[in-house]
C-alpha positions as CSV (number, residue, x, y, z in Angstrom):
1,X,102.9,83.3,97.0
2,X,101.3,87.0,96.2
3,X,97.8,87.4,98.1
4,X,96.0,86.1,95.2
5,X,97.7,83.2,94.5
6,X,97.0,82.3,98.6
7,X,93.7,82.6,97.8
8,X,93.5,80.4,94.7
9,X,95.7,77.4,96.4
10,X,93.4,78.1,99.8
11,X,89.9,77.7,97.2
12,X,91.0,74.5,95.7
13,X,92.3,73.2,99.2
14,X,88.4,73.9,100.4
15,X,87.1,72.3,96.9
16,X,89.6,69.0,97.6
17,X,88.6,68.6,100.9
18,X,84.9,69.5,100.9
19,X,84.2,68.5,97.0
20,X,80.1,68.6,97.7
21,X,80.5,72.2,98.4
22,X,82.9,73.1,95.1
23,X,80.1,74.4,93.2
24,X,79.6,77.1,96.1
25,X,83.3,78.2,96.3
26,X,84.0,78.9,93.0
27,X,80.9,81.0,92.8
28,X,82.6,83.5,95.3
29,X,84.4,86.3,94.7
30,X,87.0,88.0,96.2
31,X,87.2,91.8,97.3
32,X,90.3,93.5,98.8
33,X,89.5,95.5,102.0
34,X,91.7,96.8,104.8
35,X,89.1,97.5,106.8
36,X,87.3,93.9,107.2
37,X,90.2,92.8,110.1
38,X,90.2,89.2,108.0
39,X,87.4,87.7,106.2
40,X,84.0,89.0,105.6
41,X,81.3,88.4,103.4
42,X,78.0,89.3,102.3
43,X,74.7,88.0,100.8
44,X,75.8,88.3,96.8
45,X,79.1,85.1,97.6
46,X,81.6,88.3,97.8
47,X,84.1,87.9,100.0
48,X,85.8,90.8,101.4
49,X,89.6,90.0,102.3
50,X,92.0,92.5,104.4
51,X,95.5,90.9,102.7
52,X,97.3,92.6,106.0
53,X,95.5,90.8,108.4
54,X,95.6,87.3,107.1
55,X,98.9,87.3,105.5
56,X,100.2,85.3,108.3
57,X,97.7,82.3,107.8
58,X,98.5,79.2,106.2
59,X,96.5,78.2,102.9
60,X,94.3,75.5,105.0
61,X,93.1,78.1,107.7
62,X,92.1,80.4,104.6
63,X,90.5,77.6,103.0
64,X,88.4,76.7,106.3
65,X,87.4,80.5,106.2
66,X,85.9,80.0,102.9
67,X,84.2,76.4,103.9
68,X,83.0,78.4,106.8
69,X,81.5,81.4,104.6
70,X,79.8,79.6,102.0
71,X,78.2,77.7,105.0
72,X,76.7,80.8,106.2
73,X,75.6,81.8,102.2
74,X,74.1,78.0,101.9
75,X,72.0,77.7,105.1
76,X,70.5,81.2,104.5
77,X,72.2,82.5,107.7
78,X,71.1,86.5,107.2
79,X,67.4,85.1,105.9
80,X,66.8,83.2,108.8
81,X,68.1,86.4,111.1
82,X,65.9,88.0,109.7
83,X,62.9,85.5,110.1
84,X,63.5,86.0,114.0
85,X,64.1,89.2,114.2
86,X,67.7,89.3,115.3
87,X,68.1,93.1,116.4
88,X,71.9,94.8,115.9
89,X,72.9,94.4,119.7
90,X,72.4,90.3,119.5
91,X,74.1,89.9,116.2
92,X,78.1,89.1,117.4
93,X,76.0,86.1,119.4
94,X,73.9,85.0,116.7
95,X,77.0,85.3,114.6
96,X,78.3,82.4,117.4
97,X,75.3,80.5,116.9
98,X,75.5,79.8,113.9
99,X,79.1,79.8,113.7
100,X,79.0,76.7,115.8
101,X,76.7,75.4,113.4
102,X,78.5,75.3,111.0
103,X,81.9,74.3,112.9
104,X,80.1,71.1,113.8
105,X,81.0,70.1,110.3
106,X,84.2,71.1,109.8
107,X,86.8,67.8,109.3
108,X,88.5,66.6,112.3
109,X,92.0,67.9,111.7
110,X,91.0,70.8,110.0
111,X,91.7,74.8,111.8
112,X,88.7,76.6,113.2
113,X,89.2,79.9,111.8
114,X,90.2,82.3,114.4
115,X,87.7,83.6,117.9
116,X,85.2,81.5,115.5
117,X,82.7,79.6,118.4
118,X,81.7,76.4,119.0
119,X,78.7,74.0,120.3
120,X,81.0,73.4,123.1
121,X,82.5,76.5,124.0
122,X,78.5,78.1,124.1
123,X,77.9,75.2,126.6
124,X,75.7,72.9,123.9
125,X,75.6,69.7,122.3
126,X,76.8,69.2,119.1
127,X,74.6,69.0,115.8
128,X,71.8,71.7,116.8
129,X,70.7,74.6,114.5
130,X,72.0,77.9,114.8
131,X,68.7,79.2,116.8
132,X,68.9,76.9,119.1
133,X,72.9,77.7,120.0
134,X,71.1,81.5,120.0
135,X,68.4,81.2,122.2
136,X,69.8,78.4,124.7
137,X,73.6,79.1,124.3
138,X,75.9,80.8,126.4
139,X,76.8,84.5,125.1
140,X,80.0,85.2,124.7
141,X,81.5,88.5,126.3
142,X,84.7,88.5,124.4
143,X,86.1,86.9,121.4
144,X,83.2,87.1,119.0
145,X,83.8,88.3,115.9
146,X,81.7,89.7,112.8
147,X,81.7,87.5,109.6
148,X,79.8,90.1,107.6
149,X,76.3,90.1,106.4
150,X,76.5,86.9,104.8
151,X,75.8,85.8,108.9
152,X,73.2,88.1,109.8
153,X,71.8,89.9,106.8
154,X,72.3,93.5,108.2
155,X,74.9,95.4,105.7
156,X,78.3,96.2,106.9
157,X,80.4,99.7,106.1
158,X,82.8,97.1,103.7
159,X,79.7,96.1,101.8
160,X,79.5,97.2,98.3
161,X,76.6,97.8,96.5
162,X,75.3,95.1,94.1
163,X,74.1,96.3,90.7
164,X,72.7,93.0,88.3
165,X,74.2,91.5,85.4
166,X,77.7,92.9,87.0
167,X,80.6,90.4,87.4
168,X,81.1,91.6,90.8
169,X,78.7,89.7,93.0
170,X,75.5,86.8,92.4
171,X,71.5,87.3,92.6
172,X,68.8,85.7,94.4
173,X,68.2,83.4,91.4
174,X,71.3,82.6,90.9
175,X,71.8,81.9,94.5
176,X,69.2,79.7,94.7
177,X,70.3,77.2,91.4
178,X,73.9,77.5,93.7
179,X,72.1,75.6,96.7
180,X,69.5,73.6,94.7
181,X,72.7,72.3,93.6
182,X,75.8,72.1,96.1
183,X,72.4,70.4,97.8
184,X,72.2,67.8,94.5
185,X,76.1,67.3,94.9
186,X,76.0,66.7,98.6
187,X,72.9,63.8,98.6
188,X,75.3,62.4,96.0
189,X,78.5,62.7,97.7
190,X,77.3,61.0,100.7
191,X,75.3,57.9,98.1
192,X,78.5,57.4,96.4
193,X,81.4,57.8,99.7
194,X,79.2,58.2,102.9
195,X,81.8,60.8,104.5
196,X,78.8,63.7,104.3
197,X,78.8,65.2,107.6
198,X,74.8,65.1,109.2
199,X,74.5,68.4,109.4
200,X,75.5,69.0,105.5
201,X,73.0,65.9,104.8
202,X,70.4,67.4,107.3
203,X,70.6,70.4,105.6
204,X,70.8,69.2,102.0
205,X,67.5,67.1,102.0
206,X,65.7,69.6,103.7
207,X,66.2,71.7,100.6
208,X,65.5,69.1,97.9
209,X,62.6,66.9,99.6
210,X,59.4,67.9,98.8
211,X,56.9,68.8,102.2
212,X,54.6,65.6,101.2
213,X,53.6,63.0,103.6
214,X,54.1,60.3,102.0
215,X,51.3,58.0,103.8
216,X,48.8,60.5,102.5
217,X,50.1,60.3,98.9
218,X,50.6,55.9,99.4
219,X,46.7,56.1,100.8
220,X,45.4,58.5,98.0
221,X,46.8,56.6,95.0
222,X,46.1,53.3,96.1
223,X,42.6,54.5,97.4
224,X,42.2,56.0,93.7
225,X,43.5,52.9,91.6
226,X,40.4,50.9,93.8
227,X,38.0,53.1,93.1
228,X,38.6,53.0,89.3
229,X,38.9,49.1,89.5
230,X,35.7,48.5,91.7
231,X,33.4,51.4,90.4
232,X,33.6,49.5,86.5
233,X,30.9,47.4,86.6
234,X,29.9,45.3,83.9
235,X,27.0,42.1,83.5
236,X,27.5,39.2,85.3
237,X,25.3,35.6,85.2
238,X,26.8,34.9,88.7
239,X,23.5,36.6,89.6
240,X,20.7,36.4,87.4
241,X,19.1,40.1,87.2
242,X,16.1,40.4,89.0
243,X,13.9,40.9,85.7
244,X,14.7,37.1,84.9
245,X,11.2,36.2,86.6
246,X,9.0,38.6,83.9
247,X,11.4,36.7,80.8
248,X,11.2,33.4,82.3
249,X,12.7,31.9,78.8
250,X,16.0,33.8,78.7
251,X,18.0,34.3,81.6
252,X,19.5,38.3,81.7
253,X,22.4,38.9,83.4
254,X,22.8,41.7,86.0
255,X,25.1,44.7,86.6
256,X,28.0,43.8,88.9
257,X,30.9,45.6,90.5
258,X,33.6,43.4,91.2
259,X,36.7,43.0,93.8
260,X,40.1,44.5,92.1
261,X,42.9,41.9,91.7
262,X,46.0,43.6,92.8
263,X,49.4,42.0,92.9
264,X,52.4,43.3,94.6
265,X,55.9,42.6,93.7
266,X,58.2,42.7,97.1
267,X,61.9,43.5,96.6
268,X,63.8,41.2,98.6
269,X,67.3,41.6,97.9
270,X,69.9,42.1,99.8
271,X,69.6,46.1,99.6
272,X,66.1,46.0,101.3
273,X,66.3,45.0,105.1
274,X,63.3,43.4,107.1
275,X,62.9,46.7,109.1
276,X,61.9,48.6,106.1
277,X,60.0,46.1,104.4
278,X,58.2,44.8,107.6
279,X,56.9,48.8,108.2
280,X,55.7,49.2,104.4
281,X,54.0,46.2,104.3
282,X,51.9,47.2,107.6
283,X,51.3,50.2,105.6
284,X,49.8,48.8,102.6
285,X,48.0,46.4,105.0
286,X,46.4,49.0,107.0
287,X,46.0,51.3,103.8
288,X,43.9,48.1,102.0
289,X,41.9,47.6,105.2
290,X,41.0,51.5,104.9
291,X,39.8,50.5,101.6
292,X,37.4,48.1,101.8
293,X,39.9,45.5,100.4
294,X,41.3,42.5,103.1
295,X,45.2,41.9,102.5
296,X,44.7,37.9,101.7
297,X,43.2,39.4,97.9
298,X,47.0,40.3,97.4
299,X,49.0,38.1,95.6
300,X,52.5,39.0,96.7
301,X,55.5,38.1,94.6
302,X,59.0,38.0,96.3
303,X,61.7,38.7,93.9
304,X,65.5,39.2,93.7
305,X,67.2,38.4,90.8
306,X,64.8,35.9,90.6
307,X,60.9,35.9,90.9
308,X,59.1,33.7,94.1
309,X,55.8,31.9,93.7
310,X,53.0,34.3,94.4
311,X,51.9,34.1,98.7
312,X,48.2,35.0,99.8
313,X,48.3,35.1,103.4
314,X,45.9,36.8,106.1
315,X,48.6,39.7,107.3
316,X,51.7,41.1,106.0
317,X,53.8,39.4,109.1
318,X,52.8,36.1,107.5
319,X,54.7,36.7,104.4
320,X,57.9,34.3,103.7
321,X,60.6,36.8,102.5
322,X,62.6,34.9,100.1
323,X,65.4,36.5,99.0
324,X,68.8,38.3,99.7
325,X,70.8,38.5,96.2
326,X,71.2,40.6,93.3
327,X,68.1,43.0,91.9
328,X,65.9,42.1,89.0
329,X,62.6,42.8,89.6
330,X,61.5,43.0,85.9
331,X,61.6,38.9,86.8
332,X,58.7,39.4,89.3
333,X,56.8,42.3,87.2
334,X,56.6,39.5,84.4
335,X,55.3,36.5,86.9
336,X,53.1,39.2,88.3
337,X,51.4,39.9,84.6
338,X,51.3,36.5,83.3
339,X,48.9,35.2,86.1
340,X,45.4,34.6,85.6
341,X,43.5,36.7,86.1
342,X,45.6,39.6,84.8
343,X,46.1,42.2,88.2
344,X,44.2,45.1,87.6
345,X,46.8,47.0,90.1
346,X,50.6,46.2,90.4
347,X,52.5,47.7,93.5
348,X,56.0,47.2,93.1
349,X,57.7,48.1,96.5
350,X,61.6,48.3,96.3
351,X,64.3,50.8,96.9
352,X,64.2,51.5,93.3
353,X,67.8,50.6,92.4
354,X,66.4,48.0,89.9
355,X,66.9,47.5,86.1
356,X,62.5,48.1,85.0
357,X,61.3,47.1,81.6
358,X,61.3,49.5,79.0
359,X,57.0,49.7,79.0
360,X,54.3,49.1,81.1
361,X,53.5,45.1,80.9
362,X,50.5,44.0,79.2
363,X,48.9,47.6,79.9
364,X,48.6,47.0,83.9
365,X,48.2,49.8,86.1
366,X,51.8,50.1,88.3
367,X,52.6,51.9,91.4
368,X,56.7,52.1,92.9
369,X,56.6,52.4,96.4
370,X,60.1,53.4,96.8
371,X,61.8,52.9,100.2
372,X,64.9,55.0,100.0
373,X,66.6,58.5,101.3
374,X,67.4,59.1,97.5
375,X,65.2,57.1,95.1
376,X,66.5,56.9,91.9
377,X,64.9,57.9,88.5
378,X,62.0,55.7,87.4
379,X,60.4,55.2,84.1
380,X,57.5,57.1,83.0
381,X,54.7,54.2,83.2
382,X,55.5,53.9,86.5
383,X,53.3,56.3,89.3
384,X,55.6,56.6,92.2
385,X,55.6,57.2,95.8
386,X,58.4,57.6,98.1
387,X,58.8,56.6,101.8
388,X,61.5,58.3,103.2
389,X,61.3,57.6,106.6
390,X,59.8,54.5,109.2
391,X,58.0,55.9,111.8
392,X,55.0,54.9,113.7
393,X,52.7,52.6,111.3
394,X,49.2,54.1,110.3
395,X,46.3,51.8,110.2
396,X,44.3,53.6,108.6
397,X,43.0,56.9,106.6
């Protein structure tokens, strides 16, 4: 093979092996340089090849080199030099740093390319983040090596100016769509095969999740369905209105507010384990209390593929979790908005993979609480608010 045909074979060895990140190697290109001493890159996914050097390497190493590139392009490698002020003598060690970053999640079996570092040869555990391999890790005195300014941002005598709307090279826009979606590719790689290294996962829904905490959003919307339930007041004769006595003939009615009836719908099928559903419901228990509004006003419905008989209990822990099949919870939606009375609010807590009616039923109010690293799509009647992780449970807010 010619040096170009090496590197296509070595690109679609990288894209077989590492398929999450394909999106990200095709977008590089390749630049001939004799003065690189191997591979190089820079910020724009160029990669700068001396032909001489690596003749001698075998298709997989080359292909590594490129996994290990687009690694340092993805995780924003020069930005986040930059960010802590990484100054020219330190860069060969930050260049290790985050070199055994990204070596961490390279497939057992697969070559390290060459005098490239790792957590253990820098004295470290694996699966830490490149600043902490710089700031704690052992420097290197020979061996390092220079992967361009793709690594640390400052521009090498190789680089070659970038100039927009050229085919030579990518912008930050474009760069950013490339992330946003090898990041897409990799949360779905790792639902659909669960081979995604951490650190690629770690990485990946850093990127896509949004910086919300999700007991603030749970508290707020349930906190604002109440307030629009109990502020409606309307007449009642429950209470005759205190002008009765001056009208002694006709008895008048007076203004009340009244308590909200809210049903929840409880997933209980075999996705959903007692961990995750045991640490939402304390949620929504201590989120209710918050409110003004005691748990046992709940009527819980457990549902599979097939709807339980609605549970008012005194705590969440009292609740008998029938369940552990298939997923239908359009069963339990329905039981939930045929009782009497109608629920002005309808929590629906699940991991989402569910098949959901096509409208909202009978015009109720509906909240998804969705307990899942990746929920999935929801329909549009439905508010939603995702728990992503279980962590200490809040009482109140």
């Amino acid at each position: 093979m010619n040096s170009e045909e090496r590197l296509v074979a070595a690109r679609l060895w990288a894209a077989y092996n590492y398929p999450y990140l394909a999106s990200a190697l095709f977008a590089l290109s390749f630049v001939s340089d004799d003065n690189v001493g191997g591979v190089a890159g820079d910020e724009h996914f160029r990669l700068y090849v001396d032909h001489d050097e690596t003749s001698s390497w075998d298709v997989d190493l080359l292909g590594a080199e490129m996994v290990h590139q687009v690694g340092h392009l993805l995780r924003g490698h020069a930005a986040r030099a930059r960010e802590i002020g990484v100054r020219e003598p330190e860069l060969l060690h930050w260049v290790d740093a985050t070199d055994a970053e990204i070596n961490d999640d390279l497939i057992e079996g697969h070559p390290i390319p060459d005098e490239a570092a790792t957590a253990e040869g820098l004295g470290l555990p694996n699966s830490l983040f490149g600043e902490e391999y710089f700031l704690k890790g052992t420097r290197r005195l020979d061996n390092s090596r220079d992967c361009g300014s793709s690594a640390h941002g400052n521009p090498r005598p190789w680089d070659q100016p970038f100039e927009e709307n050229t085919s030579r090279g990518i912008g930050a826009e474009e760069r950013d769509l490339i992330r946003r979606r090898v990041a897409s590719e990799t949360v779905a790689h790792h639902r659909n095969y669960g081979s995604t290294p951490d650190s690629w996962l770690r990485w990946a829904n850093g990127l896509l999740e949004p910086r919300v905490d999700w007991r603030a959003e749970l508290g707020a919307t349930l906190r604002r369905g109440i307030a629009e339930i109990t502020g409606a007041v309307d007449y009642s004769y429950q209470r005759p209105s205190r002008r009765w006595s001056y009208a002694s003939k006709v008895i008048l009615p007076s203004l009340r507010s009244r308590l909200p009836e809210i049903s929840l719908v409880l997933d209980t099928s075999a996705s959903m384990s007692e961990e995750l559903l045991g640490q939402a419901l304390a949620e929504i228990d201590g989120l209710m209390c918050a409110a003004g509004i005691r748990f046992n006003l709940l009527r819980v419905f457990t549902c599979d593929s097939v709807a339980g008989t609605p549970q008012r209990v005194r705590r969440s822990s009292d609740l008998n979790l029938i369940g552990g099949g298939g997923t239908d919870l359009g069963q339990g939606i329905n039981a939930a908005v045929q009782t009497r009375p109608i629920p002005d609010l309808l929590l629906i807590m699940t991991d989402g993979w569910t098949p959901w009616p096509e409208s909202v039923p009978n015009g109720v109010r509906a909240v998804a609480v969705l307990i899942n690293d990746d929920p999935p799509v929801t329909p549009d009647w439905l508010e939603r608010v995702e728990i992503r992780e279980v962590g200490p449970t809040v009482r109140a807010v």
